[in-house]
MDTraj code that builds the backbone (N, CA, C; nanometers):
import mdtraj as md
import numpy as np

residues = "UNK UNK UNK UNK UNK UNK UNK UNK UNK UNK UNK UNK UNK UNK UNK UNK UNK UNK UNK UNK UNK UNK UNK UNK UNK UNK UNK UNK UNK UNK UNK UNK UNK UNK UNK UNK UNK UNK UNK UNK UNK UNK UNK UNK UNK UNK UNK UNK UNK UNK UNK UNK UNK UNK UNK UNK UNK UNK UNK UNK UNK UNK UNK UNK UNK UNK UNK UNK UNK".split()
xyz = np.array([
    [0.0833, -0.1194, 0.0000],
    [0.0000, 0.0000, 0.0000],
    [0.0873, 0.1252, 0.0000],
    [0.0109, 0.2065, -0.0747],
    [0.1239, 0.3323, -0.0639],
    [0.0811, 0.4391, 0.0612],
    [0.1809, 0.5042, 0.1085],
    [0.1760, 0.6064, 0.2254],
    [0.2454, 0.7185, 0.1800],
    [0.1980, 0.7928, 0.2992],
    [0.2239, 0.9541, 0.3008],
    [0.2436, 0.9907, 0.3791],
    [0.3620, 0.9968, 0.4400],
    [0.4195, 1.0757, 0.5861],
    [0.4113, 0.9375, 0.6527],
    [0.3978, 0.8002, 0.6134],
    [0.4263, 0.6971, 0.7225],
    [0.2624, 0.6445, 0.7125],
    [0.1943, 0.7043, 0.6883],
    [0.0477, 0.6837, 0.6688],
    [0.0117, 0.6445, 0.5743],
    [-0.0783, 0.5260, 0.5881],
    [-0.1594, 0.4649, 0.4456],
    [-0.2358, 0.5874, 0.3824],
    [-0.2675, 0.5589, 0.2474],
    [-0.3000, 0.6813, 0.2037],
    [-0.4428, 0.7302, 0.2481],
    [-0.5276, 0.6104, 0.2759],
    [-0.6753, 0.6383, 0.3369],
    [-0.6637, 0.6572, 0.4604],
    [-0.6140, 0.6158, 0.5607],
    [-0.5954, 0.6736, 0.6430],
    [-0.5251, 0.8719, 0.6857],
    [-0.4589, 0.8872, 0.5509],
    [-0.3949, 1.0355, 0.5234],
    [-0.5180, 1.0940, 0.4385],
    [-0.6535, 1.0688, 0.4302],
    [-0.7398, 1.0828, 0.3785],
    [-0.8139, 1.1387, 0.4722],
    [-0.8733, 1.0531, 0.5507],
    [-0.9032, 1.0518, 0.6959],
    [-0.8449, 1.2287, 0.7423],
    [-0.7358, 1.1877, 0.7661],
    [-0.6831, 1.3022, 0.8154],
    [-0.6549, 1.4513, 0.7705],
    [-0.7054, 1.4368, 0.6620],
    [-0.7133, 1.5562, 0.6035],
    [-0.8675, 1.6132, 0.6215],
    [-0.9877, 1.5668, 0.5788],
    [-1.1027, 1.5874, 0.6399],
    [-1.1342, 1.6235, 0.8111],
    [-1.0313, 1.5595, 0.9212],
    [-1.0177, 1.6141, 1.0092],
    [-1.0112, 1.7623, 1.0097],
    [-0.8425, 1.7758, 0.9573],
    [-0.8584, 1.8815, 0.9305],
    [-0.9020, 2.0042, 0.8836],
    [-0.9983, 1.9589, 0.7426],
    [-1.0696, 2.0123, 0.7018],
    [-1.2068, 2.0560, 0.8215],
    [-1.2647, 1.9759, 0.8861],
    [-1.3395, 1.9708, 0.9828],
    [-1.2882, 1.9486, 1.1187],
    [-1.2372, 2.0120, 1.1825],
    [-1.2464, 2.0045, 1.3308],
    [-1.3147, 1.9986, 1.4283],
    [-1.2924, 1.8886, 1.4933],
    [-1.3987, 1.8513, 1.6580],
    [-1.5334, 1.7669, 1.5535],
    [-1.4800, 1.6428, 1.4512],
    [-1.5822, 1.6199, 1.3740],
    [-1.5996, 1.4989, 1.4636],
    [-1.6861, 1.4517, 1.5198],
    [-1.7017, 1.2750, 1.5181],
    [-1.6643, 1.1800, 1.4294],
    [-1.6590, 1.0379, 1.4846],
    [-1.6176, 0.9318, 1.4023],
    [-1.7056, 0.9180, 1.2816],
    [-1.8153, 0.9692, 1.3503],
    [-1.9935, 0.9419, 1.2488],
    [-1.9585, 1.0336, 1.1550],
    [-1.9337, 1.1440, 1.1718],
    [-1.9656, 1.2817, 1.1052],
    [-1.8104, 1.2401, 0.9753],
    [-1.7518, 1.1801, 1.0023],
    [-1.5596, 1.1831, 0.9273],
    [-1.6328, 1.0443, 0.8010],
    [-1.7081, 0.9623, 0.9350],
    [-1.7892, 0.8351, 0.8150],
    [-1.8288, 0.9004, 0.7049],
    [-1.9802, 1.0595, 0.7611],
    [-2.0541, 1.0159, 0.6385],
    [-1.9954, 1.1291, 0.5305],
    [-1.9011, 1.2034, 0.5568],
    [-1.8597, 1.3047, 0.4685],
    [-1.7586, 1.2109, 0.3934],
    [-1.7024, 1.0829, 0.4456],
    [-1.6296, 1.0108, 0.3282],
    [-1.7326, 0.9155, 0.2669],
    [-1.8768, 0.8965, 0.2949],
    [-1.9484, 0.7580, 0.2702],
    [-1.8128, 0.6498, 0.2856],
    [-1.8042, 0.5920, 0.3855],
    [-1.7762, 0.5072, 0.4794],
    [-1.8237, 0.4614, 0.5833],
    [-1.8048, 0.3321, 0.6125],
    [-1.8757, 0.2241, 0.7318],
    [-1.7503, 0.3149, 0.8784],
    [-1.8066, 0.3682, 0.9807],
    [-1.7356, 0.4173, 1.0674],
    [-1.6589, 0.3068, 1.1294],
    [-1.6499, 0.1557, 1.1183],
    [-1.5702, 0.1103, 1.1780],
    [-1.4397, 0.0800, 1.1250],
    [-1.4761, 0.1462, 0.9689],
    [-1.2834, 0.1760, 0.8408],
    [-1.2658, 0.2894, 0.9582],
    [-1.3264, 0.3760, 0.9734],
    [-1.2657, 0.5182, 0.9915],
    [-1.1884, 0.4829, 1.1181],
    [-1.2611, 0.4189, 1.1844],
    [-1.2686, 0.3803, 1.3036],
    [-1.0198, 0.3308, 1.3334],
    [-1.0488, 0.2365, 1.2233],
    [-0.9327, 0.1398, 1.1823],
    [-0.8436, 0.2501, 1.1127],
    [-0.8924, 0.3539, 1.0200],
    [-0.7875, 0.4295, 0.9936],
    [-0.7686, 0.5422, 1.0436],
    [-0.8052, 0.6123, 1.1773],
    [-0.8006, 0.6724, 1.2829],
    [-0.6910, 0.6439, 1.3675],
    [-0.7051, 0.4830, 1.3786],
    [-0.5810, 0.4104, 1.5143],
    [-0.4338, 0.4731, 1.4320],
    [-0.3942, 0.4865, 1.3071],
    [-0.2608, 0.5281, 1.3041],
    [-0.2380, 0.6816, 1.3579],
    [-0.3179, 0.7298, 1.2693],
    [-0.3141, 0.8540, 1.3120],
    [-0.3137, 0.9006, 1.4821],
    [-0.3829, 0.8467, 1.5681],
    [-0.3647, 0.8276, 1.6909],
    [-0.2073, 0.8006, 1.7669],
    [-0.1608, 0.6880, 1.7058],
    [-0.0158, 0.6291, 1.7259],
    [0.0862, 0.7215, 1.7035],
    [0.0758, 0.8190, 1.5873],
    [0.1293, 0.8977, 1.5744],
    [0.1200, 1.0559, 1.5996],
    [0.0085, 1.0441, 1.6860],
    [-0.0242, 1.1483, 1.7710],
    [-0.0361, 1.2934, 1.6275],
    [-0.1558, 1.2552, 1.5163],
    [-0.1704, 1.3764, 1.4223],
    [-0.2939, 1.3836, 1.4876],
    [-0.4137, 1.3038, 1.5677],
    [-0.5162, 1.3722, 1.5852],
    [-0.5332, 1.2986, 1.7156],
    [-0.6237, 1.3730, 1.8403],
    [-0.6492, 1.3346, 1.9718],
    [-0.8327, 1.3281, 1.9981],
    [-0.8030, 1.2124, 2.0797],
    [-0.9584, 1.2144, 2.0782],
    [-0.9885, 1.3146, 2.2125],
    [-1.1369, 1.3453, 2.1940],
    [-1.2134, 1.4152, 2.3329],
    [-1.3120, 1.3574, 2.3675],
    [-1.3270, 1.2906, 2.5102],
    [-1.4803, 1.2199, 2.5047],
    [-1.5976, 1.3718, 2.5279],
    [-1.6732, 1.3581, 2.4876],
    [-1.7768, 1.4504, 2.5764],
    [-1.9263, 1.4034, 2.5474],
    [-1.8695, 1.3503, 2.6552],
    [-2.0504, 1.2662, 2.7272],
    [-2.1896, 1.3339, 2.7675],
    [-2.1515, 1.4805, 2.7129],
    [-2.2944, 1.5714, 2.6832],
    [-2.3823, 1.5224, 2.5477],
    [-2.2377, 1.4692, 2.4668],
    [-2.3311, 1.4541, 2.3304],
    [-2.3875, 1.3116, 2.2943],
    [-2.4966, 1.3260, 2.2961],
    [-2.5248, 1.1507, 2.3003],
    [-2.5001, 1.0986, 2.1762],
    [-2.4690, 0.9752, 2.1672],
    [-2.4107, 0.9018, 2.0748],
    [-2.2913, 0.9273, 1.9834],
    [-2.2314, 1.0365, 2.0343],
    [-2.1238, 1.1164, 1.9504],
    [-2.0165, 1.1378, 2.0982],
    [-1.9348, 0.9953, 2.1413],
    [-1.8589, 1.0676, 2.2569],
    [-1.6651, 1.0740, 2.1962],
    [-1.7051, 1.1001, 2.0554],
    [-1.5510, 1.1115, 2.0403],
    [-1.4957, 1.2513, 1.9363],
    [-1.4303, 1.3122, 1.9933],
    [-1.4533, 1.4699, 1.8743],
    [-1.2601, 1.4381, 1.8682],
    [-1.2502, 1.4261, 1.7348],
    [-1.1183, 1.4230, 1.6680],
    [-1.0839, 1.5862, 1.5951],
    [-0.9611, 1.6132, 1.6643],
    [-0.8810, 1.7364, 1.6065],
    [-0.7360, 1.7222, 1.6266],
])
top = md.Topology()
chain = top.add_chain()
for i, resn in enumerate(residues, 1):
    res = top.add_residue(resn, chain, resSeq=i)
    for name in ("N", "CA", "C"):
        top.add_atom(name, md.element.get_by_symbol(name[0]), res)
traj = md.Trajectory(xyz[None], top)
């Protein structure tokens, strides 16, 4: 697979829509790529490892307790 900065490229996909969108949910990163949130889910964990995006729980928002920036 090819990468970008160490990152698969869908996963550097991922992460650009972050950026594009900040404090988005896992749901919200799903449906702006039409993706099953448990890919995003899987191409999130690198980005994590490599500390480009941090999660926030906030358990005000129901069903949405993870905001990636």
């Amino acid at each position: 697979m090819a990468t970008v900065c160490g990152v698969h490229k869908a996963a550097f996909h991922v992460y650009l829509t972050v950026l594009d969108h900040p404090h988005s949910t896992r749901a919200e990163i799903a449906e702006r790529l039409d993706r099953d949130q448990s890919t995003i889910g899987k191409q999130l964990q690198p980005l994590y490892d490599q500390e480009l995006v941090t999660r926030y729980h906030t358990p005000s928002l129901v069903g949405a307790s993870n905001i990636f920036i």
